[in-house]
C-alpha positions in Angstrom: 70.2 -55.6 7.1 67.1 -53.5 7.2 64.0 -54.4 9.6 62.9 -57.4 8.2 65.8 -59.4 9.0 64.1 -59.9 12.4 62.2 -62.6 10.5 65.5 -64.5 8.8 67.4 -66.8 10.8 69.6 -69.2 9.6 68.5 -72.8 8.9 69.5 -76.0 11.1 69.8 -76.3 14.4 71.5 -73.9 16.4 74.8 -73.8 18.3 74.5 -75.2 21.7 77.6 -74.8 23.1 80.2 -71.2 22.9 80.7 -69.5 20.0 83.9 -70.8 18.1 87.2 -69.3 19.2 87.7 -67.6 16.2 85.0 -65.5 17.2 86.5 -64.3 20.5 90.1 -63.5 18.3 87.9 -61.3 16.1 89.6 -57.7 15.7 86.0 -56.5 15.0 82.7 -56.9 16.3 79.9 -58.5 14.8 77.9 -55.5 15.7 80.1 -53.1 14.0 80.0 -55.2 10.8 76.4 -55.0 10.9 76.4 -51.7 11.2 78.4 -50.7 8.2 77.1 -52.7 6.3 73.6 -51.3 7.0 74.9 -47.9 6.3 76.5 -49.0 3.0 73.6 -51.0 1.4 71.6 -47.7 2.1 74.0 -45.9 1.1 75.1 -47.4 -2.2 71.6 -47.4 -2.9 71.0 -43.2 -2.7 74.7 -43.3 -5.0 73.0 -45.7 -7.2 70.2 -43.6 -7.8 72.3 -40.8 -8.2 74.4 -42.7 -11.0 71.1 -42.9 -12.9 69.9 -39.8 -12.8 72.6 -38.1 -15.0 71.6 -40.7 -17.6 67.6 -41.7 -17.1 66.4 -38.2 -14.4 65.2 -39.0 -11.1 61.8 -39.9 -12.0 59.7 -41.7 -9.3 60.2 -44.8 -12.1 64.0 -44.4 -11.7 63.7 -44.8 -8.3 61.2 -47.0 -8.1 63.2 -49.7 -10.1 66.4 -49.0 -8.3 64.6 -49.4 -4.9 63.5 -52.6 -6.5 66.6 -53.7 -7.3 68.2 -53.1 -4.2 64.9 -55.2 -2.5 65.0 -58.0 -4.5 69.2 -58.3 -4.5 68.7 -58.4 -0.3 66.0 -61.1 -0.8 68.1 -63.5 -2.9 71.4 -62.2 -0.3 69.2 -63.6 2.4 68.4 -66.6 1.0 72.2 -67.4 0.1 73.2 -65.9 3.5 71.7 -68.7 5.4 72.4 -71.6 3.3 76.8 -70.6 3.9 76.5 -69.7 7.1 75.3 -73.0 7.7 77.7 -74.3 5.7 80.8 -72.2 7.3 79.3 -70.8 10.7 82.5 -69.0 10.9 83.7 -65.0 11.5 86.1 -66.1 8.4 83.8 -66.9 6.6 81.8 -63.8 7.2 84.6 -61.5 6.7 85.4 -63.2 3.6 81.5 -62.5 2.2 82.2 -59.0 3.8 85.0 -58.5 1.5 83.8 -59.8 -1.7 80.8 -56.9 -1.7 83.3 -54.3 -1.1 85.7 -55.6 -4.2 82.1 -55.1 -6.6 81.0 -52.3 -4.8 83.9 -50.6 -5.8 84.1 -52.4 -8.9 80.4 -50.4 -10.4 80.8 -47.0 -10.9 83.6 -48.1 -12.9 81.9 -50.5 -15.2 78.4 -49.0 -15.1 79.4 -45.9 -17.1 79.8 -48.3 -20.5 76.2 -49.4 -19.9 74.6 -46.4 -19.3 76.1 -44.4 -22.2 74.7 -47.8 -24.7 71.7 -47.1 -22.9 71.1 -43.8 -23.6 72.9 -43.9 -27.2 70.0 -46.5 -27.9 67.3 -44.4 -26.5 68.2 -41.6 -29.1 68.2 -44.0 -31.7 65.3 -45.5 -30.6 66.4 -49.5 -30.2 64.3 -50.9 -27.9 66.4 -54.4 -27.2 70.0 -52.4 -26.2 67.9 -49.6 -24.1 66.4 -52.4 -22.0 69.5 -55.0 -22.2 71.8 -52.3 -21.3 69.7 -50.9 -18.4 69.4 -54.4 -16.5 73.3 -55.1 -17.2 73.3 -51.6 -14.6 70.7 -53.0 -12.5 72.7 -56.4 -12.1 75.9 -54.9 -11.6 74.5 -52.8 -8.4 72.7 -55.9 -7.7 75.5 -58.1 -7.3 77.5 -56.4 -3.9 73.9 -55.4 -2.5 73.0 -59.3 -2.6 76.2 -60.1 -1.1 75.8 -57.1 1.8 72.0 -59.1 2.2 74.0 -62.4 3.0 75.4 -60.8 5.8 71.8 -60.9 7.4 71.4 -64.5 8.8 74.9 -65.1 8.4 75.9 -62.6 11.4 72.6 -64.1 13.5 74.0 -67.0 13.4 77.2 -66.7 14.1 75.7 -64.2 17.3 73.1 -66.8 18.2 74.4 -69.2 21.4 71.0 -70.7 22.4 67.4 -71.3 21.2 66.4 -69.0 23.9 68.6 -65.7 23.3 67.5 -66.2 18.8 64.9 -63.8 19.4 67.2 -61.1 21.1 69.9 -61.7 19.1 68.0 -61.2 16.0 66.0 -57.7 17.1 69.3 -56.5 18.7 71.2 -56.8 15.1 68.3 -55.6 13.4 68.0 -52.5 15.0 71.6 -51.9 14.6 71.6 -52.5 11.1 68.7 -50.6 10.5 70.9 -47.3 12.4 73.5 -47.9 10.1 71.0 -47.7 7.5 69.9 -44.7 8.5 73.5 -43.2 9.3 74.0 -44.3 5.3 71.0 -42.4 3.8 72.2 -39.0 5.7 75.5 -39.6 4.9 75.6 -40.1 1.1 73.1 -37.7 0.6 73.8 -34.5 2.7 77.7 -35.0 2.8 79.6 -37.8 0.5 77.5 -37.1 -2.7 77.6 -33.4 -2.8 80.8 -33.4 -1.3 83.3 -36.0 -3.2 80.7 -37.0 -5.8 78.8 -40.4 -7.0 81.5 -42.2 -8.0 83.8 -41.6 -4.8 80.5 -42.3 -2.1 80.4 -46.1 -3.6 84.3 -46.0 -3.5 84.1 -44.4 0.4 81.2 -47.2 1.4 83.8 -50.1 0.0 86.2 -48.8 1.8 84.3 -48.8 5.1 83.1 -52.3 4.5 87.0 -53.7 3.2 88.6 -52.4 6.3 85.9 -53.6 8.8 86.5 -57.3 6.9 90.2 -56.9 7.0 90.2 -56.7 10.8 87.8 -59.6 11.1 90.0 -61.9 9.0 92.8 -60.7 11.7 95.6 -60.8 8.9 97.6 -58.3 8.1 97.7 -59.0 4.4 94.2 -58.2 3.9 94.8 -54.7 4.8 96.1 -54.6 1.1 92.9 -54.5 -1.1 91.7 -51.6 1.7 94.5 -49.3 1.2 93.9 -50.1 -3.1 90.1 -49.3 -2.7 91.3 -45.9 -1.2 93.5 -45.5 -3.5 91.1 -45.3 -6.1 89.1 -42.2 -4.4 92.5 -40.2 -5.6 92.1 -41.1 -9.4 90.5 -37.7 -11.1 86.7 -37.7 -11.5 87.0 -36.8 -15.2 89.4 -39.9 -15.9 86.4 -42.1 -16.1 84.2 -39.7 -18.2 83.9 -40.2 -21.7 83.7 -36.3 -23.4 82.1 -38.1 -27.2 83.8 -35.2 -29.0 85.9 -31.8 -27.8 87.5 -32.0 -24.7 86.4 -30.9 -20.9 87.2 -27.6 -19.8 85.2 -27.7 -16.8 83.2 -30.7 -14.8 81.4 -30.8 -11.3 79.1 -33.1 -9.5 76.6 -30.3 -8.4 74.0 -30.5 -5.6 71.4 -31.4 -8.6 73.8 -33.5 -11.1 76.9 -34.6 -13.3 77.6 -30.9 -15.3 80.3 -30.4 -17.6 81.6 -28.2 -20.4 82.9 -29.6 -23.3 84.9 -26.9 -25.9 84.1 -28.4 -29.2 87.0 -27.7 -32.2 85.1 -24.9 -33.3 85.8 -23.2 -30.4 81.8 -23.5 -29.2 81.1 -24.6 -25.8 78.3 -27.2 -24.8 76.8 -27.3 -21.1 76.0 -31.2 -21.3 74.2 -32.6 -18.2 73.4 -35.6 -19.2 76.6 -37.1 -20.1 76.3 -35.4 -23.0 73.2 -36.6 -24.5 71.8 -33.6 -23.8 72.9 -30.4 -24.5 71.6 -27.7 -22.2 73.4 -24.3 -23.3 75.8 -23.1 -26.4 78.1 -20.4 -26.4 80.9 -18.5 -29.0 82.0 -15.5 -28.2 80.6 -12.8 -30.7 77.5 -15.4 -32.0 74.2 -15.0 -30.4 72.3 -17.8 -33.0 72.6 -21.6 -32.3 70.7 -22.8 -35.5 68.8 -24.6 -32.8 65.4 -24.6 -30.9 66.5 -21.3 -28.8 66.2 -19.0 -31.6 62.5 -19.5 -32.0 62.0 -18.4 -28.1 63.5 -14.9 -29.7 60.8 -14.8 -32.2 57.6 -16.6 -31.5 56.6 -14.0 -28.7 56.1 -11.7 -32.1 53.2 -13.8 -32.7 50.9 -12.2 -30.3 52.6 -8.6 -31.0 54.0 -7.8 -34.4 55.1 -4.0 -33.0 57.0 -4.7 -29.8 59.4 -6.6 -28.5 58.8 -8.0 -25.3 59.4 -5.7 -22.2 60.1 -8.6 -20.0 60.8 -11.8 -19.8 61.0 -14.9 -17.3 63.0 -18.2 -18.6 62.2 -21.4 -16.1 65.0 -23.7 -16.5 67.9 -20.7 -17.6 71.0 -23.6 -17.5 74.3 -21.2 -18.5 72.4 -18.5 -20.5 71.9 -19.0 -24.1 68.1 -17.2 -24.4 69.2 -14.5 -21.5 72.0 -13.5 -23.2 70.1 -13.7 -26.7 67.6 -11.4 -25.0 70.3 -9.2 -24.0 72.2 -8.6 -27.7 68.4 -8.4 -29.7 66.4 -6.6 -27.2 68.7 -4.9 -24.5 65.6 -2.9 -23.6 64.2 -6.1 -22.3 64.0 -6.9 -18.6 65.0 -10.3 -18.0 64.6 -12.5 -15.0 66.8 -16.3 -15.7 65.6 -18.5 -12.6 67.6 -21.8 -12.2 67.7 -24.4 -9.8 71.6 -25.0 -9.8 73.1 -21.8 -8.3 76.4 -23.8 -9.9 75.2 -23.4 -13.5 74.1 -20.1 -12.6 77.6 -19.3 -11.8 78.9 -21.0 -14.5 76.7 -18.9 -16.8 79.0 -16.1 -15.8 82.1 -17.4 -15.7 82.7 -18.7 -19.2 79.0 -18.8 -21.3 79.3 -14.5 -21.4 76.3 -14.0 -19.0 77.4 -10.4 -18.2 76.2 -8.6 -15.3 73.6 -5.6 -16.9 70.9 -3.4 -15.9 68.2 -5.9 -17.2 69.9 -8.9 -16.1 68.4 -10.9 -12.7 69.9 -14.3 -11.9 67.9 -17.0 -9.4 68.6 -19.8 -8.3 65.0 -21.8 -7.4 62.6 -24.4 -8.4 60.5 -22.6 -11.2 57.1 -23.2 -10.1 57.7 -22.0 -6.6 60.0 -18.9 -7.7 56.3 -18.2 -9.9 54.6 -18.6 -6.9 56.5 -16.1 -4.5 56.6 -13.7 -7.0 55.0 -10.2 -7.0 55.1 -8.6 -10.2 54.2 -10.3 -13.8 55.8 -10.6 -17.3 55.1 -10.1 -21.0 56.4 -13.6 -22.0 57.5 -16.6 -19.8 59.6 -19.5 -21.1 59.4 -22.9 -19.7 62.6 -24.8 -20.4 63.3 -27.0 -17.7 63.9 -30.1 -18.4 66.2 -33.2 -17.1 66.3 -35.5 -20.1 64.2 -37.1 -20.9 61.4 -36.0 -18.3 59.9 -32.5 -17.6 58.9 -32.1 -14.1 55.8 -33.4 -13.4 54.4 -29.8 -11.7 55.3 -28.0 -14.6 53.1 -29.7 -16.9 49.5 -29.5 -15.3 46.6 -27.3 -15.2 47.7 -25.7 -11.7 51.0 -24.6 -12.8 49.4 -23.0 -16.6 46.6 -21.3 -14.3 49.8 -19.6 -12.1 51.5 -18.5 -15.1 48.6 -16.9 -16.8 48.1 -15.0 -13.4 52.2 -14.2 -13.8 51.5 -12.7 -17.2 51.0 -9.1 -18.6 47.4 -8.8 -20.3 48.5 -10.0 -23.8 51.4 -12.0 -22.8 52.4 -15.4 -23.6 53.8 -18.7 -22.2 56.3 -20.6 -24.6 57.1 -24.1 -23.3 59.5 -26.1 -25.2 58.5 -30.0 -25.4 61.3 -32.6 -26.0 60.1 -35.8 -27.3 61.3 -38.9 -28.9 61.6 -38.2 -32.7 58.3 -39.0 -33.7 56.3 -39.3 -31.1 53.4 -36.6 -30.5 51.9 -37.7 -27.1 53.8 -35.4 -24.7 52.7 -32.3 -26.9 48.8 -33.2 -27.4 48.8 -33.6 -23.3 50.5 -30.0 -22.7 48.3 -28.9 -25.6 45.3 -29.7 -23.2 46.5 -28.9 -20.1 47.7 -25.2 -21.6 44.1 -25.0 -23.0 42.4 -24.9 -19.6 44.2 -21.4 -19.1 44.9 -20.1 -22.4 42.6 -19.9 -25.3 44.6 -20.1 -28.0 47.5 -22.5 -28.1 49.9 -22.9 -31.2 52.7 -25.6 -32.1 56.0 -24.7 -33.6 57.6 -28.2 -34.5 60.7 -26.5 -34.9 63.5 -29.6 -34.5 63.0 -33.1 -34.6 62.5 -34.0 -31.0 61.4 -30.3 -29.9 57.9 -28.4 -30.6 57.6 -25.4 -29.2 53.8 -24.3 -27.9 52.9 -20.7 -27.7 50.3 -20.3 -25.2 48.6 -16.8 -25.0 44.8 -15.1 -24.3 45.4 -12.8 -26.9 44.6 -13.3 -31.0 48.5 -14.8 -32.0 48.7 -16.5 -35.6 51.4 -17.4 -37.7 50.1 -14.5 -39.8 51.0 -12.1 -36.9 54.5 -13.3 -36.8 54.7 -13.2 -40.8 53.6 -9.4 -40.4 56.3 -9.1 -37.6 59.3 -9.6 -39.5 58.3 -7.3 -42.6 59.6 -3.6 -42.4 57.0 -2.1 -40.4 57.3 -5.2 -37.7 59.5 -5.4 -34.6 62.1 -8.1 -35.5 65.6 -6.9 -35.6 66.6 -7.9 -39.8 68.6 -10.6 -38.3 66.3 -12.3 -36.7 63.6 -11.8 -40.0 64.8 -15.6 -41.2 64.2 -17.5 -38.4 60.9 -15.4 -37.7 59.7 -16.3 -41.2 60.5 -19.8 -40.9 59.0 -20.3 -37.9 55.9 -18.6 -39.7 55.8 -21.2 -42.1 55.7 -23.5 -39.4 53.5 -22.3 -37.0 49.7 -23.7 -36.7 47.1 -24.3 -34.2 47.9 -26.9 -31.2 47.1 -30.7 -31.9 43.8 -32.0 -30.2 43.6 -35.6 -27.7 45.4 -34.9 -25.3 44.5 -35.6 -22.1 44.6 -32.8 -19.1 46.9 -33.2 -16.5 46.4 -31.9 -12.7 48.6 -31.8 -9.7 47.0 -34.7 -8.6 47.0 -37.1 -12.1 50.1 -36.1 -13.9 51.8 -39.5 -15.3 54.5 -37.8 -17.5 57.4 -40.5 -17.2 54.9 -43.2 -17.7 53.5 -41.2 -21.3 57.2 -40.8 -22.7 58.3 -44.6 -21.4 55.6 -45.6 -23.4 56.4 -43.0 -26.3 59.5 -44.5 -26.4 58.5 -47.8 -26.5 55.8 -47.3 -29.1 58.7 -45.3 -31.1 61.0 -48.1 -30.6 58.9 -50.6 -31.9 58.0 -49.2 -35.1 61.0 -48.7 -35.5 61.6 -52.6 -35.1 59.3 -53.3 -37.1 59.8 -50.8 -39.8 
């Protein structure tokens, strides 16, 4: 019951006499009902956000549309919350409403998990219809309990409410208190439930909360049932409900920053998947150091500036569990090598099983890139940007303020390589980083070197896909392993594609320019 429930009363004329004896029997205040349920609609709301982000990122779209959600379930809750409560002005019936949002409150991150993966499984393949289908099946399964928690609203003023003359009190008094519960709910799924007992558990704690305070204000002891089943589903395993889509799990954990897990494939290869495993973050095989995959060309392409020398060292934004470190480390052991990371969990993890072993050359951090750039005090030869959270880059790492920091980071003749995911297809993401990287660097070149990666080399000094071509001949500095992928990549390599528009830290629309890559991919592909 947020603020503006000052403003909702329910319809028809208004008790003039005691409130019902029911009321007085009640084993539970209408306050205290208020209350948790303005600490679990806000709460449920920061979990439902979190359920997405694994899937869709945290964009300020993301949240916009579950903020949305959440707004326009409590609108049509208060509408239907006055109409029964005039219709069943009892604590009963209350408890009963009360109850029913806690049952499909529980109920969502069980069935949501379906959806999303059809969601994002059609955003790879590019269907427009399931993508958006599937996504508002999510939105109207978190719907449903918020509209119900909304309900609560008028109905609980007008149970409260004795006399015209005490409506107004009556009213601000629950408001405020469900607005503190509200705020109790933010702080509590964010700083303590979420990171602590994960997504799935904080909408499983909130129903609980909300079927035990119902439970005592139905007064029977049979109702005390479905509360002790909703807590029993807190103690089912986390990876139960996760789907692994090949391999099996060997390790999983709801980090401060999102859903992680490792899946051992029947090779014996391990995957890092963060995004419930439709992306794939790190590789690892004990005694392999090539992935046949877009990290290889970070290995290489800084040979296109310098044929001769490998580089000295080397900063990768957005490490994950290690696969271009510990590339670095077998090729060019001489190479200094700082991995920065925002999850200190992955960093970990990089240790523990993706062969990230402690050397010399080796620095670990855990930070946001563009600050850890910021603070720093020395410079590098090359700098990777690789931090992505599917299917968005972050925003700051993708304008002309953060390009004009890393050239200031970099070694006269060094180079920035930034890895661009994009729909398959779709070129508008790297002709805006094309731009942008121009304001800083004067030459820019495009390795397309997957079909939903292109890698841009940006660099002050004279790089060319004939300098990498010389690089992997006898005389060049490419280890003879590396010689075939340097080639290739050769082949590949030409100058950066022209249109893009610049982006800045103030004008930087990146989800709204791959939304509407996806959507333009999607409908050729309808069409086609």
């Amino acid at each position: 019951m947020p603020p503006s429930d000052v403003a909702l009363t329910a319809s028809g004329p208004l008790p003039a006499g005691p409130v019902p004896a029911p009321a007085r029997r009640s084993l539970v205040s209408i306050e205290v009902l208020a209350f948790v349920v303005g600490a679990s609609t806000l709460g449920s709301e920061i979990a439902a956000a979190r359920l997405m982000a694994p899937w869709f990122g945290a964009s300020t779209i993301v949240w916009a549309n579950t903020i949305a959600t959440v707004l326009v379930a409590l609108s049509i809750g208060y509408f239907i919350g006055g109409r029964l409560a005039d219709r069943d002005p009892t604590p009963g019936g209350l408890a009963r409403l009360v109850l029913a949002a806690a049952i499909l409150l529980a109920i969502v991150p069980f069935i949501a998990n379906p959806f999303l993966r059809i969601s994002v499984e059609a955003l790879d393949s590019v269907s427009a219809g399931a993508f958006v289908g599937s996504l508002i099946g999510v939105l109207v399964l978190i719907a449903a309990p918020v509209m119900l928690l909304g309900a609560v609203a008028p109905y609980a003023v007008r149970l409260k409410v004795t006399t015209v003359e005490e409506a107004g009190k009556v009213a601000g008094r629950l408001s405020a208190i469900s607005t503190l519960g509200s705020l109790v709910g933010v702080f509590l799924a964010a700083l303590l439930l979420v990171p602590v007992v994960g997504t799935r558990r904080t909408f499983l704690c909130f129903a609980v909360a909300l079927a035990v305070v119902s439970a005592l204000a139905l007064g029977r002891r049979g109702a005390i049932v479905i509360p002790l089943l909703l807590a029993g589903l807190i103690a089912i395993p986390v990876g139960t409900v996760k789907a692994t889509g090949g391999g099996k799990v060997v390790w999983e954990k709801e980090t401060e920053y999102q859903y992680a897990r490792v899946v051992e494939r029947p090779d014996g290869e391990l995957r890092l998947e963060l995004n419930e495993g439709q992306a794939v973050h790190s590789v690892y095989k004990p005694g392999e150091y090539l992935t046949g995959n877009y990290w290889d060309e970070m290995l290489v392409l800084p040979f296109a500036a310098n044929p001769t020398r490998a580089p000295r060292s080397v900063a990768i934004l957005g490490n994950a569990a290690g696969t271009t470190a510990r590339a670095y480390g077998h090729y060019f052991p001489a190479t200094e090598i700082d991995g920065v990371e925002i999850d200190g969990d992955i960093n970990d993890l990089g240790r523990e099983l993706f062969g990230l072993e402690d050397r010399p050359g080796l620095r670990l951090h855990t930070a946001d890139a563009r600050p850890f750039l910021r603070r720093a005090d020395r410079r590098w030869d090359t700098i990777i940007v690789d931090a992505y959270r599917q299917p968005y880059i972050p925003f700051y790492l993708s304008t002309q303020e953060f390009f004009t920091l890393v050239r200031k980071r970099l070694n006269p003749g060094g180079q920035v390589i930034v890895n661009v995911g994009h729909p398959e297809g779709s070129d508008e993401l790297e002709k805006v980083l094309t731009a942008t990287m121009a304001k800083a660097f004067p030459t820019v070149l495009r390795d397309p070197s997957q079909r939903v990666n292109t890698m841009l080399v940006g660099t002050a000094a004279p790089a060319s896909s004939t300098v990498l071509a010389a690089a992997s001949g006898p005389l060049g500095g490419i280890p003879a392993e590396l010689r075939p992928t340097a080639l290739a990549a050769a082949q590949r390599l030409r100058p950066g594609l022209r249109g893009g528009r610049v982006y800045t830290d103030d004008v930087a629309p990146v989800e709204w320019l791959i939304d509407a890559s996806i959507v333009e991919v999607a409908a050729e592909g309808e069409g086609g």
